[in-house]
C-alpha positions in Angstrom: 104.9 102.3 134.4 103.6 99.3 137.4 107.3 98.3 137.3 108.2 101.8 138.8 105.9 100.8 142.0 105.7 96.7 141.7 107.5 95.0 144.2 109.5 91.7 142.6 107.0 88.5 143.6 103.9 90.5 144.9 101.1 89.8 142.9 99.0 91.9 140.8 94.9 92.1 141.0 93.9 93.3 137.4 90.1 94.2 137.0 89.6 93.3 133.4 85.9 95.8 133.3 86.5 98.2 136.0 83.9 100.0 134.5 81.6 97.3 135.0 79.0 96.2 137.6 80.0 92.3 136.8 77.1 90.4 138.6 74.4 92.9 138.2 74.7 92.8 134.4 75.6 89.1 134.4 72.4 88.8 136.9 70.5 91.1 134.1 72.0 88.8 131.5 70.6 85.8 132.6 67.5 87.1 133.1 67.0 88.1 129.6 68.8 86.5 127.6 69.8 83.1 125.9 72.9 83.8 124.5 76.2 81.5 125.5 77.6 83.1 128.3 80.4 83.9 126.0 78.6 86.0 123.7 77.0 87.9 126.7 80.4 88.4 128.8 81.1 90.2 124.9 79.2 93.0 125.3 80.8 93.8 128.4 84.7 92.9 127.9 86.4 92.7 124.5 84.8 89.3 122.6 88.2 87.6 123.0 88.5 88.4 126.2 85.4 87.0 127.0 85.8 83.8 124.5 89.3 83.0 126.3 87.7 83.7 129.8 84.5 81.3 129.2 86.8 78.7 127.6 88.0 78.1 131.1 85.2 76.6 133.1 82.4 74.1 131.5 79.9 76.0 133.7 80.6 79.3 131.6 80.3 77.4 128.4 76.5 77.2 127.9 73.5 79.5 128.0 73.5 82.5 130.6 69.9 81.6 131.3 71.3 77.7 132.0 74.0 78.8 133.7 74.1 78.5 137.9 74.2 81.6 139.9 77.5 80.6 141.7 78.9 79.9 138.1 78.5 83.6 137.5 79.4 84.8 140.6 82.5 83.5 140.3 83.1 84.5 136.9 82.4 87.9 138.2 85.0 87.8 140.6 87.8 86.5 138.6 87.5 88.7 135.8 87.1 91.8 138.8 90.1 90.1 140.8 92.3 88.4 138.2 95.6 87.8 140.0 99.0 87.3 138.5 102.9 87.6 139.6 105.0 89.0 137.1 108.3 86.6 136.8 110.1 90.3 136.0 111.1 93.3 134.3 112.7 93.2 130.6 115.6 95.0 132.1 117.3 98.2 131.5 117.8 97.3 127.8 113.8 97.8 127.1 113.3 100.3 130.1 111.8 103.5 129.3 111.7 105.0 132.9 113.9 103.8 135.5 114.7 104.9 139.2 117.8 105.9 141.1 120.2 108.7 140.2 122.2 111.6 142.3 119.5 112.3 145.1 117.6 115.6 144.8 118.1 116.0 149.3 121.7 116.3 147.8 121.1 119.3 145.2 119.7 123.0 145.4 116.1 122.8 144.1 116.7 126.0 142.7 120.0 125.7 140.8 121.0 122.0 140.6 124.0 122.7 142.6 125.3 120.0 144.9 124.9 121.3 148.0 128.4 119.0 149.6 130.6 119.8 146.3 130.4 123.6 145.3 130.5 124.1 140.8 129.0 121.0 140.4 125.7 120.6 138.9 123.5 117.5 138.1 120.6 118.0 135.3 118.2 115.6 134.0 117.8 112.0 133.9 120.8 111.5 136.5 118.8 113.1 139.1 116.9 110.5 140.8 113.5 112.5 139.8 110.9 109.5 138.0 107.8 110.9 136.3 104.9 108.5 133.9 105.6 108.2 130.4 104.9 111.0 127.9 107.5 113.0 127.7 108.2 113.9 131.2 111.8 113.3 131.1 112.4 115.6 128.7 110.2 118.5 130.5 112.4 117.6 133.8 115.9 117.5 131.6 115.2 121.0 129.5 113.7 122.7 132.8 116.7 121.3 135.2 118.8 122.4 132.5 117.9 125.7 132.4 117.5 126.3 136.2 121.2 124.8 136.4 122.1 127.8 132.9 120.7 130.5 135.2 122.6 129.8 137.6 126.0 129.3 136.4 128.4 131.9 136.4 129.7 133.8 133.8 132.8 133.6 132.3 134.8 136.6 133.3 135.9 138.8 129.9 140.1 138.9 129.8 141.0 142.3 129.1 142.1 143.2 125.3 145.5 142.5 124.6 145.7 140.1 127.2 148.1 137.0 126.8 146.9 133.3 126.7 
């Protein structure tokens, strides 16, 4: 869904334990434990997470308790502030949600009717109208559809006997 709002070469800032006060309990950690900072980052993160992480720095590869304050502070931050620019999209052939379409300014809210062209209607995903994944789509295609169904007129009855 981020590629519906990410702008092409701004950079992301992922919190990997948003959950989680990351220098208090690496603080707490230290003060109690002797585990490899590793093993203690476990308990907070997933354990590959926090084996990958530690396997970055020499300072995070040793005992909490041996291991400088700075060192943690810092670990705290990058794993609160992990930064990364996406090089792009996959592209329309794995998109799932996409924008643009026939602006909704241009339609009646109330029948799907364009306003500037009189007896035509746009339904669905054509109308520029983006929700998050989970089925969205298809509550704005069936309920577009149907306002655009009440709306139509119609067809007039020919008399019996009339000739086609």
């Amino acid at each position: 869904q981020i590629s519906s709002y990410w702008q092409e070469g701004t950079p992301l800032a992922i919190n990997l334990a948003p959950t989680v006060d990351l220098p208090a309990a690496l603080a707490q950690g230290k003060a109690r434990s002797r585990k490899l900072v590793s093993n203690e980052l476990a308990t907070l993160v997933p354990s590959r997470l926090a084996d990958a992480w530690a396997s970055r720095e020499a300072d995070w590869q040793r005992p909490i308790n041996e291991a400088s304050d700075k060192a943690l502070a810092r670990l705290a931050e990058q794993l609160a502030r992990w930064e990364l620019t996406p090089t792009g999209t996959e592209g329309y052939k794995k998109a799932e949600v996409t924008l643009g379409g026939v602006d909704t300014k241009a339609l009646s809210q109330q029948t799907m009717e364009c306003k500037a062209q009189p007896g035509l209607y746009f339904i669905g995903e054509v109308v520029d109208v983006t929700g998050w994944l989970g089925g969205y789509n298809f509550q704005w295609a069936w309920a577009s559809a149907y306002a655009c169904a009440q709306a139509l007129p119609l067809p007039q009855a020919e008399p019996a006997g009339a000739a086609h």
